[in-house]
N, C-alpha and C positions, 0 to 999 in steps of 0.2 A: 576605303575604310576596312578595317578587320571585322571579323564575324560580333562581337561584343557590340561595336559601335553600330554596326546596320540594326542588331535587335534591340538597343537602347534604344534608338533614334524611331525606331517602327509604334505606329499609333496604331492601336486596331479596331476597328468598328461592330460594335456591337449591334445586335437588331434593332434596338430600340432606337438606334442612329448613336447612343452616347461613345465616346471617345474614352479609351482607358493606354495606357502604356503596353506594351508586347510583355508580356508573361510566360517566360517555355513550361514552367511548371505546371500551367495548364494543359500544355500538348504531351509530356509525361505523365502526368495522373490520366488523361482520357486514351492515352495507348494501352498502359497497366488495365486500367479498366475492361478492358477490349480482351486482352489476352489473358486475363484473369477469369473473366466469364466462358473462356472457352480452351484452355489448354489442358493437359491432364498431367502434364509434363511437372516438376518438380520446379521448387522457385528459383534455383541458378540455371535452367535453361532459358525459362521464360524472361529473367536479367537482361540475358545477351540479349535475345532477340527484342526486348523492349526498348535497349537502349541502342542496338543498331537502326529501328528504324526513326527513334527520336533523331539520332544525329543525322540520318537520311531527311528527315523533313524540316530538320533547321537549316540543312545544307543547301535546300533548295529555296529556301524564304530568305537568305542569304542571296545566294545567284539571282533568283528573278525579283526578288525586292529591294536592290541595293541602291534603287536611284530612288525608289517610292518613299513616300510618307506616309501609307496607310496601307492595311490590310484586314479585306472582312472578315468576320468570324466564318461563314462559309468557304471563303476560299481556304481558311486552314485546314476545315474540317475534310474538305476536297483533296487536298494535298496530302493530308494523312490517309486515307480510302486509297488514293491512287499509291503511295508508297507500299502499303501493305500489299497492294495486289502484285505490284513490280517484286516483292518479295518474296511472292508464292504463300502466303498467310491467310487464302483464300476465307477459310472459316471464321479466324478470324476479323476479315474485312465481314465478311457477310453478318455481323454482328454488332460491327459499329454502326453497319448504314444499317442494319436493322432499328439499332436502339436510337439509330438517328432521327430514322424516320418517326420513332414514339417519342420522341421531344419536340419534334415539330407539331404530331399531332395533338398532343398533350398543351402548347401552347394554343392552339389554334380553339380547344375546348373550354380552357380555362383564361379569362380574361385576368383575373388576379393574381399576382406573382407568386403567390403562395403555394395557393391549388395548385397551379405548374408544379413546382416545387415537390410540394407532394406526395405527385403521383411517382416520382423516384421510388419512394417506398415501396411501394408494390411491385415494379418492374423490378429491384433491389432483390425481392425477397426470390421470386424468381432465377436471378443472377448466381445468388449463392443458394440455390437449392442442391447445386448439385456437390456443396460442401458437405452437407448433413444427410447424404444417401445412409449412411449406417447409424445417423442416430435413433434413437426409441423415439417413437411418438410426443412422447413429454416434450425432451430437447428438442424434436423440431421444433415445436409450439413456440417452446420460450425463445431458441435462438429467430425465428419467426417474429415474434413481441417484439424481440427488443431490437430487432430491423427498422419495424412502422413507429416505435417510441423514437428513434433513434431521430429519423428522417423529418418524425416529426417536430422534433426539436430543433433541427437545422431551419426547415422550414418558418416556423413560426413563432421560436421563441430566442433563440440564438441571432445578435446581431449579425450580418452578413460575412460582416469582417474577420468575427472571429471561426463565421464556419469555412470558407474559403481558406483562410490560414491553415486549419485543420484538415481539410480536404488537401491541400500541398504540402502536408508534411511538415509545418512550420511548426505549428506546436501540434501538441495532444489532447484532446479535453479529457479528462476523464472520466469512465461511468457516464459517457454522453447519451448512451441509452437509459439510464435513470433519468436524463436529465430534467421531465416533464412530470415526474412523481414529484419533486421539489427535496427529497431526501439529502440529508448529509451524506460523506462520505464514512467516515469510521467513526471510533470512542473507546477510551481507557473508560471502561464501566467503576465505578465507586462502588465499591463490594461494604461501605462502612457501617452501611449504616439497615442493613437488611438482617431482619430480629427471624431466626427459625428455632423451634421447637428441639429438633433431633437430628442425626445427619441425613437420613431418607427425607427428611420434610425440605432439609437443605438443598439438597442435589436434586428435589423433584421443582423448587423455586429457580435456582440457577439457571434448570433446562426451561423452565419456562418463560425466564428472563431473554435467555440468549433468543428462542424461537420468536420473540416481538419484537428483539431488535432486527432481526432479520426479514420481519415484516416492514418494520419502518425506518429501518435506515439502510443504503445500501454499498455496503464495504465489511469493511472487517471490525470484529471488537476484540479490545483485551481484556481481560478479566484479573483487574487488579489486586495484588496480593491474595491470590484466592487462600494461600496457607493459613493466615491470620485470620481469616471469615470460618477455614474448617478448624483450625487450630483450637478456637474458641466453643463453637459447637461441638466437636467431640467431646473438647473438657467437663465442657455442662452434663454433657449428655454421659459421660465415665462417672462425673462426683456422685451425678443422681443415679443412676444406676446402683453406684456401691451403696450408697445409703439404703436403698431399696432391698438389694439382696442381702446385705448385712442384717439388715431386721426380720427379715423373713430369716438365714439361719438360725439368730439370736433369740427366735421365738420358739422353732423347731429344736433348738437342743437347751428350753428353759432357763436360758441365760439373762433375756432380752430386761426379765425386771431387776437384772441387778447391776446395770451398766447406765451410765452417766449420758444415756444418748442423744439425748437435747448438746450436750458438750461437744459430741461425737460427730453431732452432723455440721455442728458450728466448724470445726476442724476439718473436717473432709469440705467444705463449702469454700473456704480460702483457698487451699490447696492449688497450685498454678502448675501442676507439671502430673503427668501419669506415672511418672516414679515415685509412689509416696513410702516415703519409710516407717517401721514399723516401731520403731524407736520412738517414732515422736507421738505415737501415743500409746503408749506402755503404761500412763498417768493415769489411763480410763480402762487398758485392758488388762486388770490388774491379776489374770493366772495365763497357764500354758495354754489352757483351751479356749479360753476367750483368743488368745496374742494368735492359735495355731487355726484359728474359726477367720478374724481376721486374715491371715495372711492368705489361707487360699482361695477366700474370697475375692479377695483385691485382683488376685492372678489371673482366677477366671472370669472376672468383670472387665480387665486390662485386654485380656485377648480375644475377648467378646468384642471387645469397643475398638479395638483395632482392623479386627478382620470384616466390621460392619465398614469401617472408616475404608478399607480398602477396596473393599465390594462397590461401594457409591465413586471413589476417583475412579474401577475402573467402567461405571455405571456414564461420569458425565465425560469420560474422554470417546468412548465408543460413540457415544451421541454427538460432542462435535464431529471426532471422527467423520463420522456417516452419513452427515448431514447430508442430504437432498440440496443444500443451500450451497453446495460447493460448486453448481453449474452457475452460479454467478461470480465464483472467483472468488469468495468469499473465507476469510479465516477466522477461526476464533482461539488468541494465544492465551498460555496459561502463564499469566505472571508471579512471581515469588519473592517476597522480601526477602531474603537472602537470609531467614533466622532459620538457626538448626533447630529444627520444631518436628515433631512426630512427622504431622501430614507431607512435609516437606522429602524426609527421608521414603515415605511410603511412594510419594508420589514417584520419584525416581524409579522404584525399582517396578512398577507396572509400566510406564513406557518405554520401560527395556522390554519387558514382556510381550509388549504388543509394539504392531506397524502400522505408528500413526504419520502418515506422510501430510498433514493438512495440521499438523497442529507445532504451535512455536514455542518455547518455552520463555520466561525472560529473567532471568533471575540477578539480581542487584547483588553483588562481590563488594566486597569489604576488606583489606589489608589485616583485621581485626577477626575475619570469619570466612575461610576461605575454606569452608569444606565440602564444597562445589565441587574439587577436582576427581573424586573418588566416585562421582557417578556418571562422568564425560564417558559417553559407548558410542559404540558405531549408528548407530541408532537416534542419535539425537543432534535434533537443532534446536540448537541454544544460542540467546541474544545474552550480553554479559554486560551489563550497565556497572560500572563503575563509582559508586557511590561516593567514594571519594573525594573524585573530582566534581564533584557537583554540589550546589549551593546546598540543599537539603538533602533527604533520603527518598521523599513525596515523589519521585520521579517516576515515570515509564515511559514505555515507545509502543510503538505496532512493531509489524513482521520486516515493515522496511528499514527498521533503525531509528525510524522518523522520531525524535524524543517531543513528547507535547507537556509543555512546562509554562514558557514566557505567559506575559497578559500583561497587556501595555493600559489593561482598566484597572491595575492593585498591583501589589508592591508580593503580593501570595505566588510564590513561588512553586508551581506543585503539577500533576499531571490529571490531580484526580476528577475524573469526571469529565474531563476534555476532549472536546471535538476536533476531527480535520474535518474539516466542511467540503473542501473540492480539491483538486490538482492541476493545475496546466504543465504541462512539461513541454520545452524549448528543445529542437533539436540544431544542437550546435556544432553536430558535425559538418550539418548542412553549410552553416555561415564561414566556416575554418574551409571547408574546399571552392567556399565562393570567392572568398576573398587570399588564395593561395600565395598571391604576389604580393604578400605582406601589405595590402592597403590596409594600415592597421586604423586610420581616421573611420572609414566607411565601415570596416568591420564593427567595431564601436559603435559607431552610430545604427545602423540595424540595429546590432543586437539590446541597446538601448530600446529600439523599434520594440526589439520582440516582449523582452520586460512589460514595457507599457502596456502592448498588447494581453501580454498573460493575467499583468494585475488588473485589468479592467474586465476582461473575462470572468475571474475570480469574483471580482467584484458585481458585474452582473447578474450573477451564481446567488449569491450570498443576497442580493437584495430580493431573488426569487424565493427562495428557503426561505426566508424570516417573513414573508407574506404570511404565512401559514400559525395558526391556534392553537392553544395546547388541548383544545378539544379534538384538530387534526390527528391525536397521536393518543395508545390505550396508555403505553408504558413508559416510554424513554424519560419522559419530563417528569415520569414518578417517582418515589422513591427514593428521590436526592440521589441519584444514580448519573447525573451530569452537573456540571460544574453552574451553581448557582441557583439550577431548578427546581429550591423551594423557594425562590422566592418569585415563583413564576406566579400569577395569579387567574382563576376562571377568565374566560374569554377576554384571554390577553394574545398577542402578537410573541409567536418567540423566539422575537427577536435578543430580548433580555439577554436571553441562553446562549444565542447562538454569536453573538458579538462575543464572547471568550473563546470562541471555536479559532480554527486555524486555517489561515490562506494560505494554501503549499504553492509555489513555484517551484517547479525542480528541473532540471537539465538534464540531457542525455548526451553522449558522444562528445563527452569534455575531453579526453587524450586524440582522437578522432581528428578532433579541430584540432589542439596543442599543435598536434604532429602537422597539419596542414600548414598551418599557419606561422611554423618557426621551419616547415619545409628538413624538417630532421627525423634523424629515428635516435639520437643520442635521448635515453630515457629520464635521465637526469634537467637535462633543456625541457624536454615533455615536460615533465613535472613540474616544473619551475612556473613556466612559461603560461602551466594551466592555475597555476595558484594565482596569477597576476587576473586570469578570466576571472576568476571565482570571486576575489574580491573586490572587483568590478563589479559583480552582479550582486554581492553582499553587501555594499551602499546601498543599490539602487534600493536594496528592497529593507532593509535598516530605514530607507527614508519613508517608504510606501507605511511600514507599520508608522512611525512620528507624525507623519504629515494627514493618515487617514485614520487616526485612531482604531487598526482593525490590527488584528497580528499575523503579519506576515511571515511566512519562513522561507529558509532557502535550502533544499535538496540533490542530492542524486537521487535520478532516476535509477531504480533495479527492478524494476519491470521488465521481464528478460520479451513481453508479447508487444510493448511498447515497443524497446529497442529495436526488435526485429520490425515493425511494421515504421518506424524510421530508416531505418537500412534498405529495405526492399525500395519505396519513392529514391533516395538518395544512389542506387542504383541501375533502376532507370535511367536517370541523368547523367550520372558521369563511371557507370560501367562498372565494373569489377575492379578496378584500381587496389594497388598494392594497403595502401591507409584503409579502405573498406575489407580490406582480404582480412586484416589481421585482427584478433581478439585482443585487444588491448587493456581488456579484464585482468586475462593471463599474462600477456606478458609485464604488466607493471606489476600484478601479485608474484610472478616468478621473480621477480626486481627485488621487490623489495624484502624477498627470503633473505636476501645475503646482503641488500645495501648498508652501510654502518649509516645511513642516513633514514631509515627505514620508518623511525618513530618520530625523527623530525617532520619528516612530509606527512605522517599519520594525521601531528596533532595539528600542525597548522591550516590540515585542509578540515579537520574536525571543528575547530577554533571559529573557523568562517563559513561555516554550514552544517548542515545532516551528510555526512560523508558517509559512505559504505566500508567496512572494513570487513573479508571474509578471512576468515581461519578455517585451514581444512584438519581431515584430524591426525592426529598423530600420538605417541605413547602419551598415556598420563601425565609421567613427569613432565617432560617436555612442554606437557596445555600447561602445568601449575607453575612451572620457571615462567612461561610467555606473561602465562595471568600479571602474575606479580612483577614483571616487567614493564608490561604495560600501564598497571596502575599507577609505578613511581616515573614512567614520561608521563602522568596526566590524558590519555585515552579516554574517551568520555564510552565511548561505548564500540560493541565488536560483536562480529557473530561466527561461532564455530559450527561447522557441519560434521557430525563425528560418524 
C-alpha cells in the first residue's frame, strides 16, 4: 500500500475507547502548537521545521503501522515526543510533554468534557503571553479576554464540529472571540432618519452613536451617506443663521422696519444650496444698502458655516481615527452619495490633510457625476460603487467590498440599515493541494462538505444572536438606524431585525487551489478554472438563502490575518512548495494590468459573488479613463489605494 492508503485505512483510538478515522491534521496543528509556544524564530523557519517533523512522524505511522488497523491516541502523541527529540528540538519536546502532561491532569480533575476543555483557556493564555511582552497593560487584558471568551466558546457553545474544523484550518469562524457576547458582526448604520439641532449637536450625536455601536456590536460600521445627513444640517443651520444676523444688521443700521422680512425669511427658508443669489431678492431689497447689508452678510454667515462644517468633519474623523476600539480590528467607513454637495467637497480636502490609516471612504460614481477624480491623492482609500450597475442607488458595502443589499423577506432592494451577522470562511487552498491529481469527484464533494459545514455554523451563530431582547441593547435597535428596527417592539426577541441581516460565506486561496488543481501556472486556465469553483459554490449558497429563508452571500476573503493564519497550518503540511511561495494576489493583479480579458474575468467573477477588485494609484487621468471604463463593462464595485 502507498503512504495515502495505510493512513486512510488507520482507525485510531481514542481514550474514551471511541473509534474515529486517522486525521494528520491533527498531528500538524499539535506540532505548530508545540513550536509556536516556544520558538523565537520567525514564522518561515518554524514552517520548515514544523513540517519536517510532520513528515518525520507520518513516515513512521506508515513503516510501523502498515499491516495495523488501529492506532492509540497515545502512541501518536509518543511518536511525536520521540521525533522531536531525534531532531534535537529539545525545548520544544519539553513543552509538548509538558502541556501533555496538563491534559491529562486536567482530564483526570474534570469529569465533564467541557471543564476539560476549558481549562485550555488558561494554559492558552500562558502560551501566548510571551506574544504581548511589549503590549501596555490595556492590551494585555483585552488580548487576555478574548483568549478565555474565545476558548470559552469552543468549549461550550460551538458544536464540536465546527470547532475542530476551525482548530485545522478548514474554515475560519470569525470574531470567535465575540462569540459568547451573542453580538453581530458589522452594519451600514441608517443616518435617515436622525433629527439634530446644529452641526456640533450633529457630530456630538454621531460620536455617540458610533461609541454604542462599538459597545454592542462587534465589527465594523459604515456610516451611510453621511454627506446628505450633514449636507441638510449645515443648510438649516446657514438659512437660520442668515435670518438671524440679517435682522440683527437691519436693526443696527435702522432698516429692519422697512423691509418685507416675514417675505424674507420665507425666501431664505426654501433656499437648497449656500450659493444664494442676490438677484433673487432685489423684490424686497429694494436700495444699495439694504442689497450691500445683504450681500455681506450672506458672505460672512457662508464662511462662518463652512469653517464650523469643517471644524466638526475634522472633529468626527479624528475620533474614529483614534478610536481605542481599533484593538479590536474594528472600522468605521465614511460613506458618500456621490452628490457634489458642500460637505462632500470639504470632506475631501481634510483627509488629505490628515493620516487617517483606519478610515475607508466609499463613495457611489455615477457616469452622470464623476467628479470624484479630482480628489483621488496618495492618501486615500476609496471603495467606488458603481451606481449604475446596480438595481437602485440605496446601495453600500463595508471596507471588504462586501455590498449588503439582497432580502429574500421583500422585494426592497437597498443597504440601509443592514447587518452582516457572522462570517465563516473556507480555506480552499487546502482542498486544491489535497486533491492535486485532479480527483475532481472527491474535490467537489468535500467542498460540498465544507459549504454545508460553514452554512450550518452560520446558522448556529444566527440562532444564538436572535436569542437576545431589544432591552439586551441601549442603541442599535433605536433610532430606525437598522433595517426594520421600528418595528421591533418592548420585550420582543430580535430576531425580527436580525433575519434581514446577512450570512457571509467567503473563501480564501481560490487561485491557490485553481493552480493545484488544473496543476498549471498558465494564468488565463487559473482564472478560468476558478470561475467554474466559484459558481459551484454560488448555487450551493443561492440554494441555502431559497431553501432557508435567511440571506446568504458568497465572498472573497481579504482578511490579509485570515489568509496568513490559513497559510501557516497549510504549510506545516505540505512545506513551502512553489503554489504556497507565490502571492497570487499580485500576480493575477499584475495579469490583469495588460490582459484584453481583463474586465471580462472582473465582471464575471463580480456577477457570481463579492469579489475583490484593487486599484493601485496612479495619475488622475489615468483613475478617471479606468473609472469610466469600468462603469461601461458593468463593474459593480472596486477599491483604489491612492
Amino acid at each position: 500500500m502507498n503512504v495515502n492508503e495505510v493512513l486512510e485505512n488507520l482507525i485510531v483510538v481514542k481514550r474514551s475507547g471511541q473509534r474515529v478515522n486517522f486525521n494528520s491534521v491533527k498531528i500538524a496543528v499539535a506540532i505548530k502548537h508545540a513550536f509556536d509556544s516556544n520558538s523565537d524564530e520567525d514564522d518561515s523557519a518554524n514552517e520548515k521545521k514544523i513540517n519536517q517533523v510532520y513528515n518525520l512522524v507520518l513516515e513512521y505511522i506508515v513503516n510501523v503501522y502498515e499491516n495495523r488497523k488501529t492506532i492509540n491516541v497515545e502512541d501518536i502523541q509518543d511518536i511525536i515526543e520521540d521525533t522531536l527529540k531525534k531532531c534535537g528540538y529539545i525545548r520544544v519536546f519539553e513543552r509538548f510533554n509538558e502541556y501533555r502532561l496538563q491534559r491529562a491532569a486536567s482530564r483526570e480533575a474534570f469529569s465533564v468534557k467541557e471543564q476539560h476543555k476549558f481549562v485550555k483557556a488558561v494554559e492558552k493564555i500562558g502560551l501566548n503571553a510571551k506574544n504581548y511582552q511589549d503590549s501596555k497593560p490595556m492590551d494585555l487584558m483585552f488580548n487576555f479576554g478574548k483568549t478565555v471568551s474565545q476558548e470559552f466558546a469552543k468549549a461550550y457553545l460551538l458544536e464540536s464540529k465546527y470547532s475542530r474544523a476551525f482548530e485545522e484550518g478548514r474554515i475560519y469562524l470569525e470574531n470567535i472571540d465575540a462569540y459568547a457576547l451573542k453580538t453581530t458582526s458589522s452594519a451600514i448604520i441608517d443616518l435617515s432618519s436622525i433629527i439634530s439641532s446644529d452641526i456640533s449637536s450633529c457630530t456630538e450625536k454621531l460620536i455617540d452613536i458610533v461609541k454604542h455601536f462599538k459597545e454592542e456590536q462587534y465589527g465594523e460600521q459604515t456610516l451611510m451617506n453621511l454627506d446628505l445627513l450633514y449636507e441638510k444640517v449645515s443648510l438649516d443651520y446657514f438659512k437660520k443663521s442668515l435670518i438671524s444676523n440679517l435682522e440683527m444688521f437691519f436693526k443696527v443700521m435702522g432698516l429692519y422696519e422697512y423691509l418685507d422680512i416675514s417675505k424674507l425669511k420665507e425666501k431664505i427658508m426654501i433656499e437648497k444650496t449656500f450659493d444664494i443669489s442676490l438677484h433673487s431678492y432685489e423684490d424686497i431689497l429694494l436700495n444699495s444698502m439694504s442689497q450691500d447689508i445683504f450681500t455681506d452678510v450672506l458672505t460672512f454667515t457662508k464662511e462662518k458655516t463652512l469653517y464650523l462644517l469643517k471644524e466638526n468633519i475634522y472633529k468626527l474623523l479624528e475620533f474614529i481615527n483614534n478610536s481605542t476600539y481599533k484593538l479590536a480590528n474594528n472600522k468605521v467607513n465614511i460613506s458618500l452619495s456621490g452628490q457634489n454637495n458642500t460637505f462632500t467637497n470639504i470632506y475631501f480636502k481634510v483627509i488629505q490633510e490628515l493620516s487617517h490609516d483606519n478610515i475607508t471612504t466609499i463613495y457611489k460614481y455615477t457616469s452622470n457625476n464623476p467628479f470624484i477624480t479630482q480628489y483621488l491623492s496618495k492618501k486615500l482609500d476609496i471603495i467606488i460603487i458603481f451606481l449604475d450597475n446596480h438595481k437602485n442607488a440605496d446601495i453600500d458595502s463595508l471596507s471588504n467590498m462586501l455590498l449588503l443589499e439582497e432580502n429574500i423577506f421583500s422585494d426592497d432592494v437597498t443597504s440601509r440599515g443592514k447587518i452582516k451577522l457572522s462570517t465563516t470562511s473556507i480555506n480552499l487552498a487546502r482542498l486544491g493541494l489535497k486533491y492535486h491529481e485532479n480527483n475532481m469527484d472527491a474535490f467537489y464533494n468535500e467542498l460540498d462538505e465544507l459549504l454545508e459545514l460553514s452554512k450550518n455554523s452560520l446558522i448556529q451563530r444566527y440562532e444564538y444572536q436572535a436569542s437576545l431582547y431589544k432591552e439586551n441593547y441601549s442603541t442599535i435597535f433605536n433610532d430606525n438606524m437598522l433595517y426594520d428596527a421600528k418595528k421591533l417592539e418592548s420585550n420582543k426577541k430580535v430576531r425580527k431585525v436580525l433575519r434581514n441581516g446577512i450570512l457571509n460565506i467567503s473563501f480564501s486561496g481560490l487561485m491557490e487551489c485553481s493552480s493545484a488543481l488544473t496543476n498549471s501556472t498558465d494564468i488565463d486556465k487559473i482564472l478560468s478554472f476558478g470561475l467554474k469553483i466559484v459558481a459551484f459554490m454560488n448555487e450551493k449558497v443561492n440554494k441555502y438563502t431559497n431553501d432557508l429563508k435567511l440571506n446568504f452571500v458568497l465572498s472573497e476573503e481579504n482578511d490579509k490575518q485570515i489568509r496568513k493564519h490559513f497559510l501557516q497550518l497549510d504549510k506545516t503540511m505540505y512545506g513551502n512548495i512553489d503554489i504556497l511561495k507565490k502571492d497570487y494576489y499580485e500576480i493575477i493583479s499584475d495579469y490583469l494590468k495588460s490582459s484584453s480579458k481583463k474586465y471580462q474575468y472582473m465582471k464575471k467573477y463580480q456577477d457570481l459573488c463579492s469579489f475583490n477588485l484593487l486599484m493601485h494609484q496612479r495619475s488622475k487621468q489615468a483613475i478617471k479613463d479606468e473609472l469610466d471604463v469600468l462603469n461601461k463593462e458593468k463593474i459593480k464595485v472596486v477599491r483604489f489605494i491612492c
